[in-house]
DSSP file (Angstrom, degrees, kcal/mol; ACC not computed):
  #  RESIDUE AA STRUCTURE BP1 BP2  ACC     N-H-->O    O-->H-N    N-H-->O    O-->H-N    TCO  KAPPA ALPHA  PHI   PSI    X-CA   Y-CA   Z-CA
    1    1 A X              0   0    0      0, 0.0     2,-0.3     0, 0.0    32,-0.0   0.000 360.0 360.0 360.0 143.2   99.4   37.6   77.7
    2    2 A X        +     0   0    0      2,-0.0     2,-0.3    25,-0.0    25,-0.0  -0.841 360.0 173.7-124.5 161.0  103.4   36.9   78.1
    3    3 A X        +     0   0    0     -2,-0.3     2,-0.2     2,-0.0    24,-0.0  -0.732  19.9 124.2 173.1 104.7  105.0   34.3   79.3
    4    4 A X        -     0   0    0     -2,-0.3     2,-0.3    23,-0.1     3,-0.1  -0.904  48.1 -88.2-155.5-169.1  108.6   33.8   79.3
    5    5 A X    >   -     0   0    0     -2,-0.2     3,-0.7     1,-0.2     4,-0.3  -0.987  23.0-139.5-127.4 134.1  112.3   33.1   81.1
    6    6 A X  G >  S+     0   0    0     -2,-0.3     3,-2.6     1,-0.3    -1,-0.2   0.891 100.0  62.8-101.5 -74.2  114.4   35.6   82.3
    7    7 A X  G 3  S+     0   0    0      1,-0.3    -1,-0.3    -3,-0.1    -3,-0.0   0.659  91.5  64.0 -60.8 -14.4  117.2   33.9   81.0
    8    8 A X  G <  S+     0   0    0     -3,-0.7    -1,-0.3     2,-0.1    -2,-0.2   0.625  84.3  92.5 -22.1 -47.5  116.3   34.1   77.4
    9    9 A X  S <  S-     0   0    0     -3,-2.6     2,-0.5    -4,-0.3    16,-0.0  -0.046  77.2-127.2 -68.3 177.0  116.5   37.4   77.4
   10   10 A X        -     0   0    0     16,-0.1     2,-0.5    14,-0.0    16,-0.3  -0.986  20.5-137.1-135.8 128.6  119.5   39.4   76.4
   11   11 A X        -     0   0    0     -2,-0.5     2,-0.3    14,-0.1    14,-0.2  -0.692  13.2-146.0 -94.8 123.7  120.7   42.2   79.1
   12   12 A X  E     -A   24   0A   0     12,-0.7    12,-4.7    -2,-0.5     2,-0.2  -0.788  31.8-116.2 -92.8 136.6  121.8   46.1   77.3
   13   13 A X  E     -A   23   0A   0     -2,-0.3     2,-0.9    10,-0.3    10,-0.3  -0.476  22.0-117.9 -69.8 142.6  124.3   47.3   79.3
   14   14 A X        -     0   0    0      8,-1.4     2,-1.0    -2,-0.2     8,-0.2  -0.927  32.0-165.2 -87.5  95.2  123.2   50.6   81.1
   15   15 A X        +     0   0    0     -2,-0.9     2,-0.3     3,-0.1    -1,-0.1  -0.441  35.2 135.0 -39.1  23.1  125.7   52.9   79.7
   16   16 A X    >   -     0   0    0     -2,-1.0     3,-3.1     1,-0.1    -2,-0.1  -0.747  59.4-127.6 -92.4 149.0  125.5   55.8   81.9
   17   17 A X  T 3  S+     0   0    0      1,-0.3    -1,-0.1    -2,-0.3    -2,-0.0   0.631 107.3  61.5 -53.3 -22.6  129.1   57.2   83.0
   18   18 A X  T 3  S+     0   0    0      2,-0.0     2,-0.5    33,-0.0    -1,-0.3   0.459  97.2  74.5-106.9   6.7  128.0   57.1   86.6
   19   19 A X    <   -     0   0    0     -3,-3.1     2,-0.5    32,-0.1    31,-0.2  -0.940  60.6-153.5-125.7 162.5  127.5   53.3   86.5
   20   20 A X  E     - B   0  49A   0     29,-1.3    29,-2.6    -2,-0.5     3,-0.1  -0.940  69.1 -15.8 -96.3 108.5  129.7   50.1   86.5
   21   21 A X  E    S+     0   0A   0     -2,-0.5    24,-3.3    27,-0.2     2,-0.3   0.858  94.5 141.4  48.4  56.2  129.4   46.7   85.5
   22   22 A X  E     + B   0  44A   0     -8,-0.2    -8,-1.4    22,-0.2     2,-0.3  -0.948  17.0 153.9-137.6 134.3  125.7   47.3   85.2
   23   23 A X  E     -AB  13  43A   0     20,-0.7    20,-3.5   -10,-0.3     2,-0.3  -0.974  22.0-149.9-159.8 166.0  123.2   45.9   82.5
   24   24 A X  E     -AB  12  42A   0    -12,-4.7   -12,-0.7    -2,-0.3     2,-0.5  -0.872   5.9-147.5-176.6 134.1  119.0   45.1   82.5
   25   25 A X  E     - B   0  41A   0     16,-2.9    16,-1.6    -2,-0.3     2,-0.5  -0.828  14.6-138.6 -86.4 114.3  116.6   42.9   81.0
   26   26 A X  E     + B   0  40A   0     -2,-0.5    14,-0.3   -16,-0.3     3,-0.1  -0.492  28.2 162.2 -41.2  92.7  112.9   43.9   80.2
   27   27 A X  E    S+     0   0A   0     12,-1.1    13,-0.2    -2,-0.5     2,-0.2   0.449  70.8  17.3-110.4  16.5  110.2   41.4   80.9
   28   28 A X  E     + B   0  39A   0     11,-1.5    11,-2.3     6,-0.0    -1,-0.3  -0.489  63.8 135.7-174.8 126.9  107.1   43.5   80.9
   29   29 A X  S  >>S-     0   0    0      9,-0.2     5,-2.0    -2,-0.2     4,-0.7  -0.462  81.6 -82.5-167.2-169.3  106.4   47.2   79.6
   30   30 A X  T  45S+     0   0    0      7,-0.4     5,-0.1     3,-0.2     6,-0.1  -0.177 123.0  84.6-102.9  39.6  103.5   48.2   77.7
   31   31 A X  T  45S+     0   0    0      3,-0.1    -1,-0.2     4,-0.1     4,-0.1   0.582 110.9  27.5 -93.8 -46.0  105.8   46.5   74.5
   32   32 A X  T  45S-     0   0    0      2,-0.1    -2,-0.2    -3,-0.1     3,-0.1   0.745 141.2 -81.7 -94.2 -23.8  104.0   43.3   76.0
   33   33 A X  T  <5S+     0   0    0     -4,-0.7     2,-0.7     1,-0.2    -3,-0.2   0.575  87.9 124.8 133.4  -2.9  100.6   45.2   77.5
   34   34 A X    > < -     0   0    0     -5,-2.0     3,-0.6     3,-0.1    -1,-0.2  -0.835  46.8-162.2 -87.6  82.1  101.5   46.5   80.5
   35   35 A X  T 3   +     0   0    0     -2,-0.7     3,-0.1     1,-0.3    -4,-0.1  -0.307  67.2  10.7 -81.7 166.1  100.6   50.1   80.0
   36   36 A X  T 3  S+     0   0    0      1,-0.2    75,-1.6    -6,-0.1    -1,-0.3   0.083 119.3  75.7  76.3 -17.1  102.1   53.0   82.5
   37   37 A X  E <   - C   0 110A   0     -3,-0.6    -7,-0.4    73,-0.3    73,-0.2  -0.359  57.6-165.6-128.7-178.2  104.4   50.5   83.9
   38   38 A X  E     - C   0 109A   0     71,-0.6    71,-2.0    -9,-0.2     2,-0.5  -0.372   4.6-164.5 171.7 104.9  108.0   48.3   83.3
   39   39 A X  E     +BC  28 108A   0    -11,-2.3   -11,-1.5    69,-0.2   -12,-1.1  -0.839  25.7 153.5 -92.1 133.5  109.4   45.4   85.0
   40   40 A X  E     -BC  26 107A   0     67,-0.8    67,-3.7    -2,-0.5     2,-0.4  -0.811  38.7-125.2-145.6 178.8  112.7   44.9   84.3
   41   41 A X  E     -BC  25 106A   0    -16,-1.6   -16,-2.9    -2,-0.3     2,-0.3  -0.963  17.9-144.8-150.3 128.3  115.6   43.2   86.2
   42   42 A X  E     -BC  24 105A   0     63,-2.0    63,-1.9    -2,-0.4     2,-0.8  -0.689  10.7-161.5 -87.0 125.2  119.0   45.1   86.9
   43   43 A X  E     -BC  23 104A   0    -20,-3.5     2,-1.0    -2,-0.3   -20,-0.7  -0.863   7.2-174.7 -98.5 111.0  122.1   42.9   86.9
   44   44 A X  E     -B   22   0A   0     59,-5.1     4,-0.3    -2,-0.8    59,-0.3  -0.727  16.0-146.4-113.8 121.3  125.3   44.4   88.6
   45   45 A X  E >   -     0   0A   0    -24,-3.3     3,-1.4    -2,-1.0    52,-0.1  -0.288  55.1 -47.5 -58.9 153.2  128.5   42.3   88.2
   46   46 A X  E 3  S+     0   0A   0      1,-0.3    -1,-0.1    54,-0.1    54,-0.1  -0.196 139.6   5.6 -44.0 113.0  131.2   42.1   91.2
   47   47 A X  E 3  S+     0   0A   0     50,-0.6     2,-0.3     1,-0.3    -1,-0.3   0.752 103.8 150.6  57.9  50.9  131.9   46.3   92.4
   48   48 A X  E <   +     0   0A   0     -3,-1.4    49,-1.1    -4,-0.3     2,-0.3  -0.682  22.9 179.1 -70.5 148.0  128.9   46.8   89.7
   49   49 A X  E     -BD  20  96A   0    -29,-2.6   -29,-1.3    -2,-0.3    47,-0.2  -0.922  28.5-124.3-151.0 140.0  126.7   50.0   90.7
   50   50 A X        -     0   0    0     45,-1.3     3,-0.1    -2,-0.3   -31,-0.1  -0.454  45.3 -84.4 -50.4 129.5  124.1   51.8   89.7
   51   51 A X        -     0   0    0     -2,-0.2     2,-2.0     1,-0.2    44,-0.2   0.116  36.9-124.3 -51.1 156.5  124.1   55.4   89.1
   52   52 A X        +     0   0    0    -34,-0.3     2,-0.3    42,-0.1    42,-0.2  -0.637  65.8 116.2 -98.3 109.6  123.7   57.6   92.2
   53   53 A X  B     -G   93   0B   0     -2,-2.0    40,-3.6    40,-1.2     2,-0.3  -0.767  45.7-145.7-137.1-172.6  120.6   59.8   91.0
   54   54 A X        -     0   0    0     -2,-0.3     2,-0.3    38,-0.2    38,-0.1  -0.945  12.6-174.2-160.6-162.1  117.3   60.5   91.7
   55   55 A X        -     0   0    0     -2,-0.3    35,-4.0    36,-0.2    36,-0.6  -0.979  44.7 -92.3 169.8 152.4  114.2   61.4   89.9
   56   56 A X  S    S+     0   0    0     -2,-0.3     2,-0.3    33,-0.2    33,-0.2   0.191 102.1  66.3-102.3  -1.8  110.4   62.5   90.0
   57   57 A X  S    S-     0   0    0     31,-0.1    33,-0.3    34,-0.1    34,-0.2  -0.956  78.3-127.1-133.1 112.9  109.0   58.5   89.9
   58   58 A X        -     0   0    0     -2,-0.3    52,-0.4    31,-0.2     2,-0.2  -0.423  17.4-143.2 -84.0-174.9  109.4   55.8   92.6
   59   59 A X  E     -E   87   0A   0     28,-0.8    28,-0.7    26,-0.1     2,-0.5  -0.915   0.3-143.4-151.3 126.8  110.8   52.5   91.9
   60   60 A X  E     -EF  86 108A   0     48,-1.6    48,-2.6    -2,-0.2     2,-0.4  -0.939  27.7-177.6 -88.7 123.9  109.8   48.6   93.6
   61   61 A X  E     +EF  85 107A   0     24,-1.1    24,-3.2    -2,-0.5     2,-0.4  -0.976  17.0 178.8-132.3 134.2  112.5   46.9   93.9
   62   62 A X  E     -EF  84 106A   0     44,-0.7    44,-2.3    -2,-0.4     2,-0.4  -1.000  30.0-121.1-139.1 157.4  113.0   43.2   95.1
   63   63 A X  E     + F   0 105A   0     20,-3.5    19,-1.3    -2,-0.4    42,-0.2  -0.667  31.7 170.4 -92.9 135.0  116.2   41.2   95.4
   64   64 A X  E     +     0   0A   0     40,-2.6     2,-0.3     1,-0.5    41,-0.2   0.520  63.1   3.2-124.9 -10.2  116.2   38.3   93.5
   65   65 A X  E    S+ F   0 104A   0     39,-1.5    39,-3.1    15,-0.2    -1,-0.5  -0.858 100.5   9.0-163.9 133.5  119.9   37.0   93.6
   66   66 A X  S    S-     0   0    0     -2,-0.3     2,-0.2    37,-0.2    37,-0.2  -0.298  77.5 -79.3 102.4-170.7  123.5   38.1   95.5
   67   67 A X        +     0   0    0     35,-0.3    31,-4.5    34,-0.3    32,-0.7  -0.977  57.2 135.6-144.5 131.8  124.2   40.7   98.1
   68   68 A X  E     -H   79   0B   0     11,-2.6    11,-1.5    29,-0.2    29,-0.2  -0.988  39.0 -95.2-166.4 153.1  124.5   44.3   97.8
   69   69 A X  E     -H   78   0B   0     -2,-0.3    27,-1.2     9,-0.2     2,-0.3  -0.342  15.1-155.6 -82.1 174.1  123.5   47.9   99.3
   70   70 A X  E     -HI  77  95B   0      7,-1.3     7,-1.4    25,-0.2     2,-1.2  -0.753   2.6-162.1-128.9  91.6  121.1   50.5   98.9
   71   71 A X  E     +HI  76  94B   0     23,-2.2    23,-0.7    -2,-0.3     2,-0.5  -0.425   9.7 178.5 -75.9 144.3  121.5   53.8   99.7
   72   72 A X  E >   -HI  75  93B   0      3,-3.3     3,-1.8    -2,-1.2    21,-0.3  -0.887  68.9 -40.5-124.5 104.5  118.2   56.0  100.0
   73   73 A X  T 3  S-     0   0    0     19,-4.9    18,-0.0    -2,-0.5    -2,-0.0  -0.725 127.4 -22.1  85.6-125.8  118.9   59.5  101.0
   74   74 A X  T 3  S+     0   0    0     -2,-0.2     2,-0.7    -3,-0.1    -1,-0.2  -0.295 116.5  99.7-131.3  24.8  121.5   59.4  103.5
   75   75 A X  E <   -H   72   0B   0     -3,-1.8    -3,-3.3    -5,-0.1     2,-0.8  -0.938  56.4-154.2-123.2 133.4  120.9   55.7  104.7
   76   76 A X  E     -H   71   0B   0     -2,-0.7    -5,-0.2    -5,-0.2    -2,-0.0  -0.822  17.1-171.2-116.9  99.7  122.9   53.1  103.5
   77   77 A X  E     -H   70   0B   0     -7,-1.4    -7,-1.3    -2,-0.8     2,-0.3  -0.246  18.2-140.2 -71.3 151.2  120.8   49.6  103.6
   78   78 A X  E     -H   69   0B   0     -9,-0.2    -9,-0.2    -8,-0.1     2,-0.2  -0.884  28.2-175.6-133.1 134.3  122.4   45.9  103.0
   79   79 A X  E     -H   68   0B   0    -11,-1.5   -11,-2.6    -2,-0.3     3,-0.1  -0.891   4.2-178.3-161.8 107.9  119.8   44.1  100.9
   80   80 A X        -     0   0    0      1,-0.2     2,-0.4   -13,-0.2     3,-0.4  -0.028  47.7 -48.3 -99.2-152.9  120.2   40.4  100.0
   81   81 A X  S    S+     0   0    0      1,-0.2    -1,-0.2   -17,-0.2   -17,-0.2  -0.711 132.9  25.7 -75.1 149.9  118.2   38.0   98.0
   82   82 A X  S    S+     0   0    0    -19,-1.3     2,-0.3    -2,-0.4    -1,-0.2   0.249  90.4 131.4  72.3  -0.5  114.7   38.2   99.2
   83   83 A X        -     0   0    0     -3,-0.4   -20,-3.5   -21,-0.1     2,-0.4  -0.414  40.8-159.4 -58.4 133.4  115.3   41.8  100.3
   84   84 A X  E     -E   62   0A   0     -2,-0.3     2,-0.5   -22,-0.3   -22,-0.2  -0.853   8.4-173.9-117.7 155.4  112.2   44.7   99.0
   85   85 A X  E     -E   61   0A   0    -24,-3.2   -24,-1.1    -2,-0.4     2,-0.4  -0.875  25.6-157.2-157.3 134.9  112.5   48.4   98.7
   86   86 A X  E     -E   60   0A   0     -2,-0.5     2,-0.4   -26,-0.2   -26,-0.2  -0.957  14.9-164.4-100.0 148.7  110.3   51.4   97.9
   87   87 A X  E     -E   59   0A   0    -28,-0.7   -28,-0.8    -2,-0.4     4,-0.2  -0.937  25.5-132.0-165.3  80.9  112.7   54.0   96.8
   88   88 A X    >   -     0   0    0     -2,-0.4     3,-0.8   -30,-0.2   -31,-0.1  -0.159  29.5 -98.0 -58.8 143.1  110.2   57.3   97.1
   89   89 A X  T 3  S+     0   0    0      1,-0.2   -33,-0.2   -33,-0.2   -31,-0.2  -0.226 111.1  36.9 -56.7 139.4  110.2   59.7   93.9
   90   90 A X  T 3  S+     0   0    0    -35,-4.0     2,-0.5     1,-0.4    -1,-0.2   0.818  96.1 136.3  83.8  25.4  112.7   62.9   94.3
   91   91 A X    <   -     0   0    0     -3,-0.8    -1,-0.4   -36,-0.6   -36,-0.2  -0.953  62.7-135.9-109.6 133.6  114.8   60.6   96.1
   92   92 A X        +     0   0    0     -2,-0.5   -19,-4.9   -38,-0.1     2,-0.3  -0.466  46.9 148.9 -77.7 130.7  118.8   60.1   95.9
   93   93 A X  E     +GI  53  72B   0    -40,-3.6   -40,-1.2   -21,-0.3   -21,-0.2  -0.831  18.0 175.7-132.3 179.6  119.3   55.9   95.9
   94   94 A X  E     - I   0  71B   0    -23,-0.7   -23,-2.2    -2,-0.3     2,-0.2  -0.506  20.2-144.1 166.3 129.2  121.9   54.0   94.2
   95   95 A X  E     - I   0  70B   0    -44,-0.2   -45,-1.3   -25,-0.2     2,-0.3  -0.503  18.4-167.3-101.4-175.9  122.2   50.4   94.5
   96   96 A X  B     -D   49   0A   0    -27,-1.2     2,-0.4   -47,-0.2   -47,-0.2  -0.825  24.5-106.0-150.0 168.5  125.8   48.7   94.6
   97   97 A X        -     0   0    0    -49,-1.1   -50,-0.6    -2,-0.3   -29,-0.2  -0.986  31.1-178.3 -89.4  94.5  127.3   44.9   94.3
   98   98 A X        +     0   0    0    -31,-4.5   -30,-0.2    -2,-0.4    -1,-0.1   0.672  53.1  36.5 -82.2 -22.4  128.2   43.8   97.4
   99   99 A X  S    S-     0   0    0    -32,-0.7   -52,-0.2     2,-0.3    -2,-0.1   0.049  86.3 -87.1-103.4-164.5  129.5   40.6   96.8
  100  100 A X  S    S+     0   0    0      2,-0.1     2,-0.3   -54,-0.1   -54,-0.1   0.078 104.6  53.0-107.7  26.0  131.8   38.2   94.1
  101  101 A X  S    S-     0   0    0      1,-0.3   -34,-0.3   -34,-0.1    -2,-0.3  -0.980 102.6 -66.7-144.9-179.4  129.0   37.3   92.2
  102  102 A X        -     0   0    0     -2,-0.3     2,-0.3   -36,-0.1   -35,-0.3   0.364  32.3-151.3 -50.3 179.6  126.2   38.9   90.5
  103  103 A X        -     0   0    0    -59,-0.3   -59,-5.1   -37,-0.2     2,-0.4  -0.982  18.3-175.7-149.1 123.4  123.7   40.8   92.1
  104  104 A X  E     -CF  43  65A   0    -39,-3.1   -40,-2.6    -2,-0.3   -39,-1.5  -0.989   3.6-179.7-139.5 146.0  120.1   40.9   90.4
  105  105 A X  E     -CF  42  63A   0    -63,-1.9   -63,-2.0    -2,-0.4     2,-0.6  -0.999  29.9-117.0-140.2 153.5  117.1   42.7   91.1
  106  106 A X  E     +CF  41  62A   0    -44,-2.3     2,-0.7    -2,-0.3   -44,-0.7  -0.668  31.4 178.9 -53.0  97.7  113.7   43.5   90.3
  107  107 A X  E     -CF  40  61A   0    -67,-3.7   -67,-0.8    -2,-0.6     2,-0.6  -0.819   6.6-170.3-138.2 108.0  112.9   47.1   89.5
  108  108 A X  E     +CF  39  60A   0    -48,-2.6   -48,-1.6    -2,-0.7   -69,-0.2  -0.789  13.1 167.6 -82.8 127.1  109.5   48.5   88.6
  109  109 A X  E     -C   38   0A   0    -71,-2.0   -71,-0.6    -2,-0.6     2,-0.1  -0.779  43.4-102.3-114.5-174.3  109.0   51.9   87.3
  110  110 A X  E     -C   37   0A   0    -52,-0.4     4,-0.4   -73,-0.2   -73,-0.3  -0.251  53.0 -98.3 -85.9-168.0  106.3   53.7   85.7
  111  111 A X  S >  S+     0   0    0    -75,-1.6     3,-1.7     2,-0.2   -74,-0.1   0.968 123.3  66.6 -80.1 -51.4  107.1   54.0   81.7
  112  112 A X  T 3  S+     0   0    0      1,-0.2    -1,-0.2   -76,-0.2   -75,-0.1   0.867 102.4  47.8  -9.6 -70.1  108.5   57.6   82.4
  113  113 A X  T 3  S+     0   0    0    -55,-0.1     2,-0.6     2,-0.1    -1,-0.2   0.443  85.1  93.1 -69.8  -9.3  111.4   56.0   84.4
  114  114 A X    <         0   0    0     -3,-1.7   -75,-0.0    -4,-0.4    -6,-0.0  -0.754 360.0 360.0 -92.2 109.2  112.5   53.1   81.8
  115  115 A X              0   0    0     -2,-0.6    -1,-0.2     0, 0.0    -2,-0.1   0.032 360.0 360.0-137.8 360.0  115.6   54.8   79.6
């Protein structure tokens, strides 16, 4: 069993070329017992974004703080706090910072999908 606070943690910056003012904390992977799986939570700072990719694994996503889009495909969503999203594998997404102050979300993948 885990139990802990989000803000405890310390967020690694995502360091891919194709993203911005973008970093994410772990809170539950099979590190903690949670085999196949990994909840983590994506921070993107004001005009942060996520890379625009896709990939062979969907993704749960819920908005937990700030305002920001989602593209899926060729649809471009705007997704606040309390916003959800299924993001189907082999799909192009990229989420974005819509606002002046952070933007955080929820993002499950299977263990595959956590680099």
């Amino acid at each position: 069993m885990i139990v802990g606070n989000f803000n405890e943690l310390i967020a690694k910056p995502i360091t891919s070329p194709e993203a911005k003012n973008a970093a994410m904390k772990v809170l539950v992977s099979p590190n903690e017992g949670w085999e196949g799986h990994v909840m983590r939570v994506v921070e993107l700072e004001p005009e942060g974004y996520s890379p625009k990719h896709s990939h062979d694994w969907p993704h749960i996503n819920y908005i937990i703080e700030g305002k920001g889009t989602l593209l899926i495909g060729d649809t471009l969503n705007e997704i606040q706090a309390g916003s959800y999203a299924y993001v189907p594998a082999n799909t192009l997404h990229q989420f974005s910072n819509a606002g002046d102050t952070p933007f955080k979300f929820i993002c499950i993948v299977p263990e595959k999908g956590h680099y």
